[in-house]
C-alpha positions in Angstrom: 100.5 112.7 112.2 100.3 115.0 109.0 97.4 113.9 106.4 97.9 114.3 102.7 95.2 115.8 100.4 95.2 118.2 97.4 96.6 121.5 98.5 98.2 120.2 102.0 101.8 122.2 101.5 105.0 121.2 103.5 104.0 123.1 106.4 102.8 121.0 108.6 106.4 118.9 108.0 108.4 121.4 108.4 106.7 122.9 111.6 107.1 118.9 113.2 110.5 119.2 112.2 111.8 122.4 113.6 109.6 121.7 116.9 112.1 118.7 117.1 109.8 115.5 116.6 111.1 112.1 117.1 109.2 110.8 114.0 106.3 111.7 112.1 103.7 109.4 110.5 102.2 110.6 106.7 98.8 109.6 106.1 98.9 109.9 102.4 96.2 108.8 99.6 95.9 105.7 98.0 98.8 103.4 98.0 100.9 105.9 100.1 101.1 109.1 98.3 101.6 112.6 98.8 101.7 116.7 97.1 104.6 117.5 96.1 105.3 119.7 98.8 104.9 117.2 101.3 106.9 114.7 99.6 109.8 117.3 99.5 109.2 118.0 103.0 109.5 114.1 103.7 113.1 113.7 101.8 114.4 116.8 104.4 113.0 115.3 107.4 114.6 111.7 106.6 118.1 113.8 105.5 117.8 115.6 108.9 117.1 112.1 110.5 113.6 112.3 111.4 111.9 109.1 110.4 109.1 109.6 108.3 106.1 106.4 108.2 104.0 106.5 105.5 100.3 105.0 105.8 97.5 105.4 103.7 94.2 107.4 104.7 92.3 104.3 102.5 89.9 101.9 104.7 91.6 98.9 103.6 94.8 97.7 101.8 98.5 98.3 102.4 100.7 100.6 101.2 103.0 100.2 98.0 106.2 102.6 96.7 104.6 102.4 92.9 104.1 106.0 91.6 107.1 108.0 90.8 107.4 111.7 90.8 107.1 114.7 93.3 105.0 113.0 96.3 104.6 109.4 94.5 105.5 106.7 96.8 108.4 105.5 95.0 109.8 108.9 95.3 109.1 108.8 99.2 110.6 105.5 99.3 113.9 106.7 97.5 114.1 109.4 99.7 114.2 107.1 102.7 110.3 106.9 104.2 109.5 103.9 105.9 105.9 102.3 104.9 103.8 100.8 107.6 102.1 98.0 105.5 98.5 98.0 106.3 98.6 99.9 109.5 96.2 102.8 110.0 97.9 106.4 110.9 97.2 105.9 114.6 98.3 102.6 115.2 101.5 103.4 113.3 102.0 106.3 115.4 101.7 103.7 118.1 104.2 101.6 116.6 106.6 104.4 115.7 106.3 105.5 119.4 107.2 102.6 120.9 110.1 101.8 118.4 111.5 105.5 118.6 112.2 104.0 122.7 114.5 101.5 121.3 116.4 103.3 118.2 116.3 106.6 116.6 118.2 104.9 113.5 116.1 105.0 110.5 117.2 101.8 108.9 117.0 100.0 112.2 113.3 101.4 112.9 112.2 100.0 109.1 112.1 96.2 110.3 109.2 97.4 112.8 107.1 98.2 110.2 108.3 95.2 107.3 108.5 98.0 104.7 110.6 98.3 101.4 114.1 98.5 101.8 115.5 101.7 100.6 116.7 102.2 97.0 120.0 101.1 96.5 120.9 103.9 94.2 
């Protein structure tokens, strides 16, 4: 799990990535957001096939792909996250877990969590 908040860089990312993680779940702000750096971090993890969930840190409320730009949620969404809905960091990790026994294919671990499709484009 890797938490979002002003200043978090790509680090923690890219140190999940190259110590060969399954999956990672992003606890972003809001509707699902993240810096910049992490949401650059998420489009090379999803391109090197690491599945990337995307959750909010908020109490309450699910998460939406509606801000564009560097970290915005559409922007993670384009670049292939999967959004857990209204689940909480550690019951997606849960859920990611669990699915990650049955695929490792990004687009057939997105029905487990009813999130966006990706952008056609």
């Amino acid at each position: 799990m890797v938490k979002s908040g002003t200043g978090v860089s790509e680090a923690p990312i890219r140190e999940a990535i190259e110590s060969g993680t399954d999956g990672i779940v992003l606890e972003g702000t809001g509707l699902g957001n993240a810096t910049a750096s992490l949401g650059d971090a998420v489009a090379t993890a999803v391109s090197d096939g690491v599945p990337v969930v995307v959750t909010s840190r908020c109490h309450a409320g699910s998460t939406t792909a509606v801000y564009g730009g560097a970290g915005g949620g559409e922007t993670l969404r384009h670049d292939g996250a999967i959004f857990a809905d209204d689940l909480p960091a550690h019951k997606a990790r849960l859920k990611l877990t669990l699915a990650l026994e049955t695929t490792t294919d990004i687009e057939k671990l997105r029905p487990y969590f009813g999130s966006y499709p990706p952008d056609p484009t």
